[in-house]
C-alpha positions in Angstrom: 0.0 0.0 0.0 2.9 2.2 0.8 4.6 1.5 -1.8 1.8 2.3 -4.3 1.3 6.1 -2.9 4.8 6.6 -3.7 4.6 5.5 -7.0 1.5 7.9 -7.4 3.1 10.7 -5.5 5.9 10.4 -8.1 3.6 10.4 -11.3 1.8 12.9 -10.1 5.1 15.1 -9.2 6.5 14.0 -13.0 2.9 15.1 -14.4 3.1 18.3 -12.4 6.4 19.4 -13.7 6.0 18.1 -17.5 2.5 20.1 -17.7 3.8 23.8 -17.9 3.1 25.3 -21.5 3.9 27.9 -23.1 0.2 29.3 -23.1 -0.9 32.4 -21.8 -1.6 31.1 -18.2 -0.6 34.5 -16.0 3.5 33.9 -16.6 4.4 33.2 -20.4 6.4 35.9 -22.5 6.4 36.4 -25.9 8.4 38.8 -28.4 10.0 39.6 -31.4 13.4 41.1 -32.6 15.2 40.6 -35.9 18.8 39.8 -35.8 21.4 40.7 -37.9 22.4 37.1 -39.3 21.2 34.5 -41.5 18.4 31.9 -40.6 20.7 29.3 -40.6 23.1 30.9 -38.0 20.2 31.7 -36.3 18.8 28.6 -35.7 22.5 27.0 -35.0 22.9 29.8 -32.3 19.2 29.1 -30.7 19.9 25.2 -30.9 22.9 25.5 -28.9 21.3 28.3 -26.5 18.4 25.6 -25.9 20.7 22.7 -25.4 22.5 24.7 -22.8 20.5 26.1 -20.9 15.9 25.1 -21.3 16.3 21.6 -21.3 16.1 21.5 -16.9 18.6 18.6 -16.6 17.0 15.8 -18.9 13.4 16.6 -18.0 12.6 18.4 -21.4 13.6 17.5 -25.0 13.7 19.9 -27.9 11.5 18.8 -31.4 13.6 20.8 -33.9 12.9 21.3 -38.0 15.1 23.3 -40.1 13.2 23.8 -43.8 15.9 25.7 -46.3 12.9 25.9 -48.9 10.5 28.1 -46.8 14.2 29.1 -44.9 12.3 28.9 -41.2 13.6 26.8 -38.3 11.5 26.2 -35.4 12.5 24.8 -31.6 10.1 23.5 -29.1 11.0 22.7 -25.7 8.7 20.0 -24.5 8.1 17.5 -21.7 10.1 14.4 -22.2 7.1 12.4 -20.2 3.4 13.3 -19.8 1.3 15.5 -21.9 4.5 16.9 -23.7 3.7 20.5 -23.3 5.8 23.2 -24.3 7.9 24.9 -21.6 9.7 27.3 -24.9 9.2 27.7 -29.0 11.5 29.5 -30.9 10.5 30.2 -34.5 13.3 31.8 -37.3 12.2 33.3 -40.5 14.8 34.7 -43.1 14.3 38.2 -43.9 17.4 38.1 -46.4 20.6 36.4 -47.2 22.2 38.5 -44.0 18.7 39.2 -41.2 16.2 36.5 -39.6 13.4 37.1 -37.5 13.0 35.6 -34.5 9.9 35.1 -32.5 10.4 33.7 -28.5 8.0 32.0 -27.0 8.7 30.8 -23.3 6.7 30.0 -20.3 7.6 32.4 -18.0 8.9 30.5 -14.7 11.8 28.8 -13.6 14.5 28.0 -16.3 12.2 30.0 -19.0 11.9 33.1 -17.9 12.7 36.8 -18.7 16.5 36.0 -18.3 16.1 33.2 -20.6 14.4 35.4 -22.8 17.4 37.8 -22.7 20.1 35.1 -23.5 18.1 33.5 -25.8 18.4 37.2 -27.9 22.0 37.7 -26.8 22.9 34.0 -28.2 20.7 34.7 -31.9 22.2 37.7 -31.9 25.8 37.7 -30.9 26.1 33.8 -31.6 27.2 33.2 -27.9 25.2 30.4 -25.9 25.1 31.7 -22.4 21.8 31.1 -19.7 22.3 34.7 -18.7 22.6 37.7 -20.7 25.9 40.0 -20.1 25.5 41.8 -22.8 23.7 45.5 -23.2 20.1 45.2 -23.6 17.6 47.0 -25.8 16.2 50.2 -24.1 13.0 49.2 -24.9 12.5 45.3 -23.8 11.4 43.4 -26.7 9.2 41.1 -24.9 5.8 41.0 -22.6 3.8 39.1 -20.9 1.8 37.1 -23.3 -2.2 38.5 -23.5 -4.5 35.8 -23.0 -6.4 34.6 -26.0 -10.0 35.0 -26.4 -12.3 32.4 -26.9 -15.1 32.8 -29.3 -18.6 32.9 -27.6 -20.4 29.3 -27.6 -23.5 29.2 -29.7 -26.8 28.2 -28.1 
């Protein structure tokens, strides 16, 4: 008997932790900035920024796609266990040969939060993986707190 509550303390403890999302629940950010390299840089630096530093030691995995044709890259951080929600999305689109833009999605707590945000900027644009920013930032921050989405009015 024991022994089966700790097995369901520790799903429900696993479930806890692997059901953050990125959706607008009161914490996620979300921005914008265009950085002055090309996509495929871009997504190189933000692959290596996410490996770093938003995986939370094993307990997320990233889902990665690179398409040269529609030259976009997209990284999701999701739960490596239950319900596979996404803690962080990063999506690249080329503006040219030399600028990409880059959208940030992240869920606003713990390891993806406005300092992640920062470094995830900082390693895009300077092509330096770090999990904190050190380098100057934007006077105007570039992200906010995500608006949550309306749903459309049931009809009767």
């Amino acid at each position: 008997m024991i022994k089966q509550a700790k097995r369901v303390c520790l799903v429900l403890a696993v479930a806890a932790l692997s059901g953050c999302g990125v959706g607008p629940d009161g914490g996620a950010l979300s921005g914008s900035f265009d950085a002055p390299v090309g996509y495929q840089k871009a997504y190189q630096s933000a692959l290596a920024q996410t490996q770093l530093c938003l995986l939370a030691n094993g307990a997320y995995r990233i889902d990665s796609q690179l398409d040269s044709a529609t030259r976009t890259g997209r990284l999701r951080v999701v739960g490596s266990l239950f319900g596979r929600k996404e803690a962080a999305r990063v999506e690249l689109t080329a503006i040219n040969d030399t600028h990409t833009r880059v959208q940030v999605d992240m869920w606003g707590r713990r390891d993806w939060d406005a300092s992640a945000m920062r470094a995830m900027r900082d390693a895009v644009v300077y092509s330096v993986a770090s999990c904190r920013s050190y380098m100057p930032q934007p006077n105007d921050e570039w992200f906010r707190p995500q608006q949550p989405q309306q749903q459309a009015p049931q009809q009767k």
